[in-house]
PAKOL-63333 format. One record per atom (N, C-alpha, C): residue number from 1; residue in three letters; chain; atom name; x negated, y negated, z negated. Coordinates in pm, whole numbers, plus 32768, in hexadecimal, padded with zeros to 4 digits. Example, Ala and Ser with C-alpha at 12.3 -4.5 7.8 and 13.67 -1.06 7.14 Angstrom:
2
+-----+-----+----+----+------+------+------+
|   i |  aa | ch | at |    X |    Y |    Z |
+-----+-----+----+----+------+------+------+
|   1 | ALA |  A |  N | 7AD9 | 8239 | 7CF4 |
|   1 | ALA |  A | CA | 7B32 | 81C2 | 7CF4 |
|   1 | ALA |  A |  C | 7AD8 | 814A | 7CF4 |
|   2 | SER |  A |  N | 7AFB | 80E1 | 7D3C |
|   2 | SER |  A | CA | 7AA9 | 806A | 7D36 |
|   2 | SER |  A |  C | 7AF6 | 7FFD | 7CED |
+-----+-----+----+----+------+------+------+
This chain:
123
+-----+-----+----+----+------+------+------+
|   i |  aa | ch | at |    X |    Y |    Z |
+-----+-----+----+----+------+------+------+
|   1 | UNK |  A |  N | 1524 | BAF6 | A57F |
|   1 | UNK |  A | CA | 157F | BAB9 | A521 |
|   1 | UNK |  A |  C | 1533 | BA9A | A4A0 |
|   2 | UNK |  A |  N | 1551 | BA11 | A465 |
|   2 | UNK |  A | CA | 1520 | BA1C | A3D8 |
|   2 | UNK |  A |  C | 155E | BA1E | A34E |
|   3 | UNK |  A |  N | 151C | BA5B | A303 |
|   3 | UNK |  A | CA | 1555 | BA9C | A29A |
|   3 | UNK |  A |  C | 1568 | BA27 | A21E |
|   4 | UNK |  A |  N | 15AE | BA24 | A197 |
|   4 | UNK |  A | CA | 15A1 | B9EC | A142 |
|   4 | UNK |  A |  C | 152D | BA10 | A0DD |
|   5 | UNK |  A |  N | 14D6 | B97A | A0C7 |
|   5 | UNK |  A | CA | 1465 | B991 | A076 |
|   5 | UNK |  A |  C | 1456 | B933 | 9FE3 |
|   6 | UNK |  A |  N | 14D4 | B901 | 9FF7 |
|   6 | UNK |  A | CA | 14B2 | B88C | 9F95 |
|   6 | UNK |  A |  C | 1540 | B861 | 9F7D |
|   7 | UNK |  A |  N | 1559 | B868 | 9EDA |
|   7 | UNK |  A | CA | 15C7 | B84B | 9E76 |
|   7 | UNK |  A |  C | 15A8 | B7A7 | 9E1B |
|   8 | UNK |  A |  N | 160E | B791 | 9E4C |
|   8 | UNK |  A | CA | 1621 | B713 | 9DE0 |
|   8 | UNK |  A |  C | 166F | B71A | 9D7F |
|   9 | UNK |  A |  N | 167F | B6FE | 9D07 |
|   9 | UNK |  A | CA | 16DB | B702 | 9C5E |
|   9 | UNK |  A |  C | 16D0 | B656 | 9C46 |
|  10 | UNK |  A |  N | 1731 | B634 | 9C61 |
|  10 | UNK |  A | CA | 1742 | B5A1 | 9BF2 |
|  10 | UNK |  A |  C | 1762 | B5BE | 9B6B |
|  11 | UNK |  A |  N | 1710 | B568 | 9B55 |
|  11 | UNK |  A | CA | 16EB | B57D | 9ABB |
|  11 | UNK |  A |  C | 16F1 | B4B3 | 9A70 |
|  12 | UNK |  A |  N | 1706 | B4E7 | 9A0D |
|  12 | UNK |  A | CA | 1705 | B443 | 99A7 |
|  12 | UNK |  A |  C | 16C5 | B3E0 | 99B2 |
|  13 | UNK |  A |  N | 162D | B426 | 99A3 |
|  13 | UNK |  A | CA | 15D7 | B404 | 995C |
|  13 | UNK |  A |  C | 156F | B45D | 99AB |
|  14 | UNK |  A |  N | 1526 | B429 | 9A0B |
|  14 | UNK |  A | CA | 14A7 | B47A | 9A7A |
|  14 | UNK |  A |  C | 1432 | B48A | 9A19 |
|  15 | UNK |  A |  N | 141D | B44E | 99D7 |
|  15 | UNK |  A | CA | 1399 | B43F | 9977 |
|  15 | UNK |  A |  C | 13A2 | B4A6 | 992D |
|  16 | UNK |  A |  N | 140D | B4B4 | 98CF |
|  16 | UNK |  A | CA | 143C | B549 | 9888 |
|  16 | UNK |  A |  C | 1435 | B5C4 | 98D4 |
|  17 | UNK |  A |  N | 147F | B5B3 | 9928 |
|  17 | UNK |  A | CA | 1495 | B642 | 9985 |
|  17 | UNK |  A |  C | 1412 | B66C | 99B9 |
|  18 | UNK |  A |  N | 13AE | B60A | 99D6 |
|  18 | UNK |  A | CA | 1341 | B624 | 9A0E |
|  18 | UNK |  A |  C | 12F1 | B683 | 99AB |
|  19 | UNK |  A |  N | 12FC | B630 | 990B |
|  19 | UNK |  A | CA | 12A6 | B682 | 98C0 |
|  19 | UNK |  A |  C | 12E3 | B6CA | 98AF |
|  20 | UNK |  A |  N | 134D | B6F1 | 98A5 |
|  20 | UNK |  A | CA | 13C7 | B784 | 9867 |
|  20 | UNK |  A |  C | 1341 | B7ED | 98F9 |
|  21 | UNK |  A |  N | 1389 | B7D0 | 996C |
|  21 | UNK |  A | CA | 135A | B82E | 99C5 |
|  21 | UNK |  A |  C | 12B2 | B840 | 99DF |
|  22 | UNK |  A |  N | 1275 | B7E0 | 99A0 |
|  22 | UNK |  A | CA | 11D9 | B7F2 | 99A7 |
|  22 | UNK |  A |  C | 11C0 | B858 | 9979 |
|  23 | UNK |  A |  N | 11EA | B84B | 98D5 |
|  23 | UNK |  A | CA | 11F5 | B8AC | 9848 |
|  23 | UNK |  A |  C | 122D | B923 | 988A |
|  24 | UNK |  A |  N | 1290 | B92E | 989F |
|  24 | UNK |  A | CA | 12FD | B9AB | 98EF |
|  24 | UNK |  A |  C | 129B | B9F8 | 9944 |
|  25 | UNK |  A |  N | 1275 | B9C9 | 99A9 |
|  25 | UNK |  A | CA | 1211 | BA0C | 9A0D |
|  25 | UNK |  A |  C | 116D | B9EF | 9A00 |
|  26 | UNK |  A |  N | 1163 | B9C3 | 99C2 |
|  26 | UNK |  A | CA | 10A5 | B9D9 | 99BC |
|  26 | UNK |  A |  C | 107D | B978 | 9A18 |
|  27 | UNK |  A |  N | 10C6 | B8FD | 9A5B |
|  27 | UNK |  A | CA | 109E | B8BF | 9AB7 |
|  27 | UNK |  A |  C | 10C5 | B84E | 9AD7 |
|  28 | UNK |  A |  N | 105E | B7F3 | 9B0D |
|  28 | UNK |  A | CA | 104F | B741 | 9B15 |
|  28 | UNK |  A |  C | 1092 | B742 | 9B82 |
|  29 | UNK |  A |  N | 10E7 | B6AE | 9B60 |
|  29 | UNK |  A | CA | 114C | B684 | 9BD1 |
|  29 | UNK |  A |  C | 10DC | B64E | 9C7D |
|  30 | UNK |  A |  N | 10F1 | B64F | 9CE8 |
|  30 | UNK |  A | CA | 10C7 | B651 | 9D3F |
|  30 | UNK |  A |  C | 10B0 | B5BA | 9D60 |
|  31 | UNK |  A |  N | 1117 | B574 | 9D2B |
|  31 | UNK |  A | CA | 115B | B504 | 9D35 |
|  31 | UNK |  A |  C | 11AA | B4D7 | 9CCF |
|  32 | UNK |  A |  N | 11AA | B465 | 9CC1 |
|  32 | UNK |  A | CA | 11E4 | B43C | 9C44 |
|  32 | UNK |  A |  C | 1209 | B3A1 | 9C3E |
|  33 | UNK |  A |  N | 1246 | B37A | 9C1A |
|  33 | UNK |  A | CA | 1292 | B2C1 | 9C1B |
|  33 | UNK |  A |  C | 1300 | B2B2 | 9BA9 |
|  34 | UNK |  A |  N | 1336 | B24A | 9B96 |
|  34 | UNK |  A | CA | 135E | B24A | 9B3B |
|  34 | UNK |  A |  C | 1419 | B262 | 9B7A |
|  35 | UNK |  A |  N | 1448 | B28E | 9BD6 |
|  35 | UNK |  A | CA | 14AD | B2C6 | 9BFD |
|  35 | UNK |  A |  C | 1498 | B349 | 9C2B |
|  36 | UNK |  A |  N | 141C | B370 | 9C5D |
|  36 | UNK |  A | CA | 1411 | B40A | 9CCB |
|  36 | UNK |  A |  C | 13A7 | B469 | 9C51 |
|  37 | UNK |  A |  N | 13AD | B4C6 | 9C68 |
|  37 | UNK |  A | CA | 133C | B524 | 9C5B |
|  37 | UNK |  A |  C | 1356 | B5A6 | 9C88 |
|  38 | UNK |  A |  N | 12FA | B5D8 | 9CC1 |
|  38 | UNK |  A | CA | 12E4 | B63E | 9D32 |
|  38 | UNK |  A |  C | 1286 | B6A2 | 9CFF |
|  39 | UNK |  A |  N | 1285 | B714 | 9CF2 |
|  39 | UNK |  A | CA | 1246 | B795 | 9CE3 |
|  39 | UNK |  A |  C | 1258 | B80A | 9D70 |
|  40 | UNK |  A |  N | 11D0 | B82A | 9D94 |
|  40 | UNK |  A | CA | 11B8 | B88F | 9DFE |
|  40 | UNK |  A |  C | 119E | B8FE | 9DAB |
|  41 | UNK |  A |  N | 11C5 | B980 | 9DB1 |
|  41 | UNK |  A | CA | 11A4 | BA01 | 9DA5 |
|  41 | UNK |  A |  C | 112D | BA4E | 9DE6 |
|  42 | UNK |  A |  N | 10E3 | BA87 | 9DB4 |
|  42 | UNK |  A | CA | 1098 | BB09 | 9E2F |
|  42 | UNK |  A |  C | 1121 | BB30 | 9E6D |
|  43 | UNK |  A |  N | 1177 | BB4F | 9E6A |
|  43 | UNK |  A | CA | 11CA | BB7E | 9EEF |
|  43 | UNK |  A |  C | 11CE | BB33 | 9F6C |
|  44 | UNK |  A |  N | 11B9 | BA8B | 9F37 |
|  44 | UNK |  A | CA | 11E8 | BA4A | 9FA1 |
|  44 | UNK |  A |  C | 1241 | B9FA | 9F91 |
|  45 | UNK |  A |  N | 1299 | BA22 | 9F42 |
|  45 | UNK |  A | CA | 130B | BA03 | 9F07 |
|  45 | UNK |  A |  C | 1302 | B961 | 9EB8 |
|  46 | UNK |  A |  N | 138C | B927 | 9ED6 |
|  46 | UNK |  A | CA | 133E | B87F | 9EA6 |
|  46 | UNK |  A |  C | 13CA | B878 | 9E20 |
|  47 | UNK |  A |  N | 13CF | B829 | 9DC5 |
|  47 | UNK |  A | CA | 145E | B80E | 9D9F |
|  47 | UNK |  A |  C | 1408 | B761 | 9D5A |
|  48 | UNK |  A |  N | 149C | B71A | 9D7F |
|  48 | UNK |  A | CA | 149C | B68F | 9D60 |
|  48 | UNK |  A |  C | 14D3 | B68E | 9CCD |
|  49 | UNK |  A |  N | 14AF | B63F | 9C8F |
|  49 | UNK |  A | CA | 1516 | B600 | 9C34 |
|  49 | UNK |  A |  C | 1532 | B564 | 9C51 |
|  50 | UNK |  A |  N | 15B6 | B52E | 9C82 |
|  50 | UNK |  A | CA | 15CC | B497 | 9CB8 |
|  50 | UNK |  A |  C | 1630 | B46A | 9C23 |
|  51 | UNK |  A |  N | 1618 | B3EC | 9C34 |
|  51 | UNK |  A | CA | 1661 | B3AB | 9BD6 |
|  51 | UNK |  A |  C | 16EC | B3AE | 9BE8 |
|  52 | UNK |  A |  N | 174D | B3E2 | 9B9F |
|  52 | UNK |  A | CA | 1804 | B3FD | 9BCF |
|  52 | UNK |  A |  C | 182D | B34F | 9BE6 |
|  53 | UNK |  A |  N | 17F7 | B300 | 9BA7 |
|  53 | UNK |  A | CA | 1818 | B273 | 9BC5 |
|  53 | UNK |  A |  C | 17CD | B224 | 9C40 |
|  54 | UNK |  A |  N | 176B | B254 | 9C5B |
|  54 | UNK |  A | CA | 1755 | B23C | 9D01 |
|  54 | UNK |  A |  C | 1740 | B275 | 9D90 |
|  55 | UNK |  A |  N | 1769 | B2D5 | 9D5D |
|  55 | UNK |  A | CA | 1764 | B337 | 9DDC |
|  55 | UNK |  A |  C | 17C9 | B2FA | 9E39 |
|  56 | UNK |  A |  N | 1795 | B2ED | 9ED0 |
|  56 | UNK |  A | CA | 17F3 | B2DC | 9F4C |
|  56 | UNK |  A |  C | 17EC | B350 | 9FA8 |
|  57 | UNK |  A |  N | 1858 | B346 | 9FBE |
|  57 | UNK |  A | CA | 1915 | B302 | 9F6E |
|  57 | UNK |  A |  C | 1931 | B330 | 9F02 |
|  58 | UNK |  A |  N | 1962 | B308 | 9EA7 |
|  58 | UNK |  A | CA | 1978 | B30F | 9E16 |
|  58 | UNK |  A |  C | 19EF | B39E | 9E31 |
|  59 | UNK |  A |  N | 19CF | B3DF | 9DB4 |
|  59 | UNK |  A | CA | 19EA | B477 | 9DAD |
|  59 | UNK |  A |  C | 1A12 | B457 | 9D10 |
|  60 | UNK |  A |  N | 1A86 | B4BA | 9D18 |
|  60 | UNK |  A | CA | 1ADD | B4DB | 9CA3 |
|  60 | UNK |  A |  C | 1ADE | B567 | 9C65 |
|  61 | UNK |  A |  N | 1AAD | B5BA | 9C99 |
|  61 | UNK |  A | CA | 1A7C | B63E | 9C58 |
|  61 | UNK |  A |  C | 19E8 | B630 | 9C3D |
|  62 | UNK |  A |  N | 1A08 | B665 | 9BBB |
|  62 | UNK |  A | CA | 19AD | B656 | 9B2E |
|  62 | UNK |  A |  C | 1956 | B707 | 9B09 |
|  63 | UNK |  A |  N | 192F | B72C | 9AB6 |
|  63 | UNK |  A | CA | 18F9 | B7A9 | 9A93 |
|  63 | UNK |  A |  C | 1974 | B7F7 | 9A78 |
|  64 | UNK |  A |  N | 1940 | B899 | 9A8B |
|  64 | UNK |  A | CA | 19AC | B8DE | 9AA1 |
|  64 | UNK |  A |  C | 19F6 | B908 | 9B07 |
|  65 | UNK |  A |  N | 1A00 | B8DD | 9B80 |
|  65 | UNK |  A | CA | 1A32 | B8E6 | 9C02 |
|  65 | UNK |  A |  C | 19CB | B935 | 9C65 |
|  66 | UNK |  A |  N | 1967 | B988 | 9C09 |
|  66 | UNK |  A | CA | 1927 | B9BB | 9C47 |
|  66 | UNK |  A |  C | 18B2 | BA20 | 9BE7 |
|  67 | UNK |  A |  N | 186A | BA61 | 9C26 |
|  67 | UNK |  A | CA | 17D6 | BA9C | 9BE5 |
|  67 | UNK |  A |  C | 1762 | BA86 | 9C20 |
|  68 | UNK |  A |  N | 1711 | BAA7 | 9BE7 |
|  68 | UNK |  A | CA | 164E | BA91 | 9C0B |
|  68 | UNK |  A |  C | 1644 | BB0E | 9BCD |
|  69 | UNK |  A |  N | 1639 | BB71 | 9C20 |
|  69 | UNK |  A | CA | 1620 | BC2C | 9C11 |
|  69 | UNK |  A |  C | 157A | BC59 | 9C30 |
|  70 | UNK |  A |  N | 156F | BC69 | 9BCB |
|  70 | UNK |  A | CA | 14D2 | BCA9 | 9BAF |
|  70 | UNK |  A |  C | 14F3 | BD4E | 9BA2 |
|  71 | UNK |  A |  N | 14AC | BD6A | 9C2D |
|  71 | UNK |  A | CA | 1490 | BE07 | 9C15 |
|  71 | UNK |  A |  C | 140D | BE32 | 9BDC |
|  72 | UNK |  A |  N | 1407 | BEA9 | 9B87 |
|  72 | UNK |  A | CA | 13DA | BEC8 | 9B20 |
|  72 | UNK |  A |  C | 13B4 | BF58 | 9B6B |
|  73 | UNK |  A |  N | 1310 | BF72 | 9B51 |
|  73 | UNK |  A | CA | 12D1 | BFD3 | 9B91 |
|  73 | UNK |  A |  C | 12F1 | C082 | 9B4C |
|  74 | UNK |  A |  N | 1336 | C083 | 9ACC |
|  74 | UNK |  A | CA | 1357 | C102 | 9A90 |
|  74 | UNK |  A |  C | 136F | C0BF | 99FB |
|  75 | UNK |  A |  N | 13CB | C129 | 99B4 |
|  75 | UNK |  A | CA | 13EE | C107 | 994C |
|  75 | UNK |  A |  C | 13AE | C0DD | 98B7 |
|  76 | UNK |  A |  N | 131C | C0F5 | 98E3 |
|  76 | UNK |  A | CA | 12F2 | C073 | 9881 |
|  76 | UNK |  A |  C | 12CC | C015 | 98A3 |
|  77 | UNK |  A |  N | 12AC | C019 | 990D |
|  77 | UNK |  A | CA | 12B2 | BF7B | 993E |
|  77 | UNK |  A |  C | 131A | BF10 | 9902 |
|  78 | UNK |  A |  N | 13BA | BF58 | 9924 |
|  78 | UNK |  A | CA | 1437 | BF23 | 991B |
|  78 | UNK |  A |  C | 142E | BF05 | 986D |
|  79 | UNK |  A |  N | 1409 | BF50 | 981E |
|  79 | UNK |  A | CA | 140B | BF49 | 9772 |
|  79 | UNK |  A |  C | 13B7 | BEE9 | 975B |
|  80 | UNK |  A |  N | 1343 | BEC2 | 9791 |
|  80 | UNK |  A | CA | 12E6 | BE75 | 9774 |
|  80 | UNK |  A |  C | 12F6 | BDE6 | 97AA |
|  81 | UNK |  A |  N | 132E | BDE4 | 9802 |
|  81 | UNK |  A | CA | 137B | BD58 | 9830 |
|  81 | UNK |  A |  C | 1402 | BD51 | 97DD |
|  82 | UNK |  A |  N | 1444 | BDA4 | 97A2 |
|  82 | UNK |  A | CA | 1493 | BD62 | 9741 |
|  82 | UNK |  A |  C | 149A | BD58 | 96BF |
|  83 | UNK |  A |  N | 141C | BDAC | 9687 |
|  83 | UNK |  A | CA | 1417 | BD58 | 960C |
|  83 | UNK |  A |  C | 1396 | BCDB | 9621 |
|  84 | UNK |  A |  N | 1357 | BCB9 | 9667 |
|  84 | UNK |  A | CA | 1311 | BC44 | 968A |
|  84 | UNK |  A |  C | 137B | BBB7 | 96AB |
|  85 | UNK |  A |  N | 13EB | BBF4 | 971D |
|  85 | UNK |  A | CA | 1463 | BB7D | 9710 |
|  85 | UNK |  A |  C | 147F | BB57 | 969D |
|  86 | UNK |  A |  N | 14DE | BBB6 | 964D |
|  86 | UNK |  A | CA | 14CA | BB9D | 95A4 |
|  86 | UNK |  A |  C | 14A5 | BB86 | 9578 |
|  87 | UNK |  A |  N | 1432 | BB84 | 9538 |
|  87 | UNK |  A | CA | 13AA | BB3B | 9515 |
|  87 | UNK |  A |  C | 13A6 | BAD5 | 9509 |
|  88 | UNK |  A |  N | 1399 | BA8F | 95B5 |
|  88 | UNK |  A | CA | 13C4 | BA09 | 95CB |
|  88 | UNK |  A |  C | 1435 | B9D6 | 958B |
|  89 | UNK |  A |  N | 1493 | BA10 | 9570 |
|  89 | UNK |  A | CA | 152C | B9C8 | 9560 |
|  89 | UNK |  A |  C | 159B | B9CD | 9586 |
|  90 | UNK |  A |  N | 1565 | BA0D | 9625 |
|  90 | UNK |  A | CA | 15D1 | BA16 | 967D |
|  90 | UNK |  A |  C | 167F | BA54 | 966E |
|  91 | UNK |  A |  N | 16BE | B9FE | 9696 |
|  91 | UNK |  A | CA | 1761 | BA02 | 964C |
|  91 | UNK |  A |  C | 1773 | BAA6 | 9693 |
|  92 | UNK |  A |  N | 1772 | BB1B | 965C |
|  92 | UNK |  A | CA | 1787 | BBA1 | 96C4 |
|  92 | UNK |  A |  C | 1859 | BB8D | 96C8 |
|  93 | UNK |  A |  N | 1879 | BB6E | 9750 |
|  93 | UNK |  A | CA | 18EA | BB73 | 9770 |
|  93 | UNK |  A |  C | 193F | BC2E | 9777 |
|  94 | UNK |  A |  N | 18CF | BC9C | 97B2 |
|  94 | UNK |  A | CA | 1906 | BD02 | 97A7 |
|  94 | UNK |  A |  C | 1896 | BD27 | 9774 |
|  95 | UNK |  A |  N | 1895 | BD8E | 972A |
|  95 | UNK |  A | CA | 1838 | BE10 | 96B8 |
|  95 | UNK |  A |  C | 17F6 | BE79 | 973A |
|  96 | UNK |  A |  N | 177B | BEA5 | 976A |
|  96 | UNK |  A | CA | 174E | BF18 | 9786 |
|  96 | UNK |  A |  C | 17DC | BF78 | 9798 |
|  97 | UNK |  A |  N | 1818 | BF8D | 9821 |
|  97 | UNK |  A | CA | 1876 | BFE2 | 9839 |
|  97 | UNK |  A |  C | 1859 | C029 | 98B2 |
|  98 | UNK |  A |  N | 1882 | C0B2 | 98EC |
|  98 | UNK |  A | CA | 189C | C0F2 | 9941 |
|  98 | UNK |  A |  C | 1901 | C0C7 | 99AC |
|  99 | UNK |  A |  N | 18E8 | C074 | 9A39 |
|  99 | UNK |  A | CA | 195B | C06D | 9A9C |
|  99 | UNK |  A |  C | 1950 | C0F2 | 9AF7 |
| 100 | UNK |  A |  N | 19B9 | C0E4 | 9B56 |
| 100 | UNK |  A | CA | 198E | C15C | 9BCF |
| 100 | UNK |  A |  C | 193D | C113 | 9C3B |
| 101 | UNK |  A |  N | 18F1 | C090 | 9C2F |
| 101 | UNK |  A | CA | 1844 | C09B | 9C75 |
| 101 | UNK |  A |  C | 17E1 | C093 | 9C03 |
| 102 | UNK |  A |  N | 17F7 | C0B4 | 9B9B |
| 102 | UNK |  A | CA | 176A | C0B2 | 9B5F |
| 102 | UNK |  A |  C | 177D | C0A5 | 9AB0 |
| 103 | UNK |  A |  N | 16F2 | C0B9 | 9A62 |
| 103 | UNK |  A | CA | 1729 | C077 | 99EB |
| 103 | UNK |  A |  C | 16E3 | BFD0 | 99F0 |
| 104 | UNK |  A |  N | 171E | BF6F | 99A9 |
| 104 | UNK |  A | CA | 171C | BEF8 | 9986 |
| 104 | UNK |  A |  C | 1749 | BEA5 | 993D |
| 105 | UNK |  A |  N | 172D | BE3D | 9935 |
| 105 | UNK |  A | CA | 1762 | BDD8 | 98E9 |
| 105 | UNK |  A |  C | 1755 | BD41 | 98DC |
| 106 | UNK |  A |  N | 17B0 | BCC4 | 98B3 |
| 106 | UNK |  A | CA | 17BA | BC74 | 98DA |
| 106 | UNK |  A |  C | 177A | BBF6 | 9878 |
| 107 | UNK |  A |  N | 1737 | BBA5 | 9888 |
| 107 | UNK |  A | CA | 1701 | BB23 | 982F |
| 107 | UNK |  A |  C | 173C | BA82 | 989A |
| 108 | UNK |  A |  N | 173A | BA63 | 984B |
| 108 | UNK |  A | CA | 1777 | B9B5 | 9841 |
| 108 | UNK |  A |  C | 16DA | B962 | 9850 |
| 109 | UNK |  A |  N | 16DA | B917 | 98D9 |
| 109 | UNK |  A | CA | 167E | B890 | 98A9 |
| 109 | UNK |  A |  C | 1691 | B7F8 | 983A |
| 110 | UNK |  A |  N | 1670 | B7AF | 9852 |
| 110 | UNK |  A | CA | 1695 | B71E | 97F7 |
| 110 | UNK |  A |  C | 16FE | B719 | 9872 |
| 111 | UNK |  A |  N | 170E | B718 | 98C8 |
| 111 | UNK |  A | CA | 17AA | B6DE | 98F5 |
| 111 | UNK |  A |  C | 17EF | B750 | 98FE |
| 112 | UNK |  A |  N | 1821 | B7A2 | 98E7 |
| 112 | UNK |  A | CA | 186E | B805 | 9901 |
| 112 | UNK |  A |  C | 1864 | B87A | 9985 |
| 113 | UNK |  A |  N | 17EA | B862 | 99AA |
| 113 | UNK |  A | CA | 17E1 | B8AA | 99FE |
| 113 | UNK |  A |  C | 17E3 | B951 | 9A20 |
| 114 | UNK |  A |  N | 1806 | B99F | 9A55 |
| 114 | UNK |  A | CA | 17F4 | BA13 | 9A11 |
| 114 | UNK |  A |  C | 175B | BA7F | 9A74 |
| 115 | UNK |  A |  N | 1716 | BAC9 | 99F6 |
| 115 | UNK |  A | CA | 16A1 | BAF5 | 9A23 |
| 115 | UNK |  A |  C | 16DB | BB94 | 9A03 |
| 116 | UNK |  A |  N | 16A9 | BBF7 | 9A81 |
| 116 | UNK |  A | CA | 16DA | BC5D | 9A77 |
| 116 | UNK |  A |  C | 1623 | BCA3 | 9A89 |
| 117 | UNK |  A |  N | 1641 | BCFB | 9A36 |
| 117 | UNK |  A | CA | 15B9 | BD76 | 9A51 |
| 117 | UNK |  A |  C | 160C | BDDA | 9A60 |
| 118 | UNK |  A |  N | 15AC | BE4A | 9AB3 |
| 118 | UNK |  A | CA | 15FE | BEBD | 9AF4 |
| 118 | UNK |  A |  C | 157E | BF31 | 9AFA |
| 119 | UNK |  A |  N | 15C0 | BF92 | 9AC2 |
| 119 | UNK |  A | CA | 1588 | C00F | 9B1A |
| 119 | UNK |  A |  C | 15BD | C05C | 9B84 |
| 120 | UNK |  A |  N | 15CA | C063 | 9BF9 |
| 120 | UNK |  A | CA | 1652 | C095 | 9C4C |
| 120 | UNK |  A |  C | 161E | C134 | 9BFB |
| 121 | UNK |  A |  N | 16AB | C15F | 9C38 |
| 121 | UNK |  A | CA | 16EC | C1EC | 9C1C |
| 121 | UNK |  A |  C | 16C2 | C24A | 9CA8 |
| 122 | UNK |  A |  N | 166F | C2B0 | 9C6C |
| 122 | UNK |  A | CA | 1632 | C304 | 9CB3 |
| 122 | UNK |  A |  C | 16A4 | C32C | 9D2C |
| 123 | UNK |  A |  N | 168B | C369 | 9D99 |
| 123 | UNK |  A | CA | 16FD | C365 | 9E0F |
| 123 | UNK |  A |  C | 16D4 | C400 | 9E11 |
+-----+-----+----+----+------+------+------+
């Protein structure tokens, strides 16, 4: 069976989002046009950014209807990725909080997207 490896986010403006997420992750788009841009991970892991005005079939959910969850290797890891988000600018939607999987917290891209960092909660 195969697994999911690769996320797409429509976004505004691909050119922006590209540099938002270059800046964001330390890393050059794979691919790039003036509707697409594509970033691979060392995981493997791919995520698109497509233009919300040409993507087929045209799609009506926008940022927000979802997350892009970065797990975080121990709790400074997790501190150091959020005052670096900050730094940047990043709109923080929730503050550094305690859930029952972990502590975390939430940042906003240029489209509303939501970015979650996590430390899970010891079991």
């Amino acid at each position: 069976m195969q697994h999911p490896n690769f996320v797409i986010l429509y976004v505004d403006q691909p050119a922006r989002s590209a540099a938002f997420y270059s800046k964001l992750f330390d890393l050059q788009p794979i691919e790039q046009s003036p509707t697409f841009a594509m970033f691979k991970f060392s995981s493997g892991m791919r995520l698109g950014l497509w233009s919300r005005y040409t993507v087929e079939p045209g799609a009506e959910a926008l940022g927000g209807g979802g997350e892009l969850i970065v797990q975080c290797e121990d709790f400074a890891v997790l501190e150091a990725c959020y005052a670096g988000w900050q730094a940047q600018g990043l709109p923080i939607l929730q503050p550094m909080t305690d859930l029952d999987f972990g502590r975390t917290f939430v940042a906003l891209d240029p489209d509303g997207h939501r970015l979650r960092a996590y430390v899970p909660a010891e079991e």
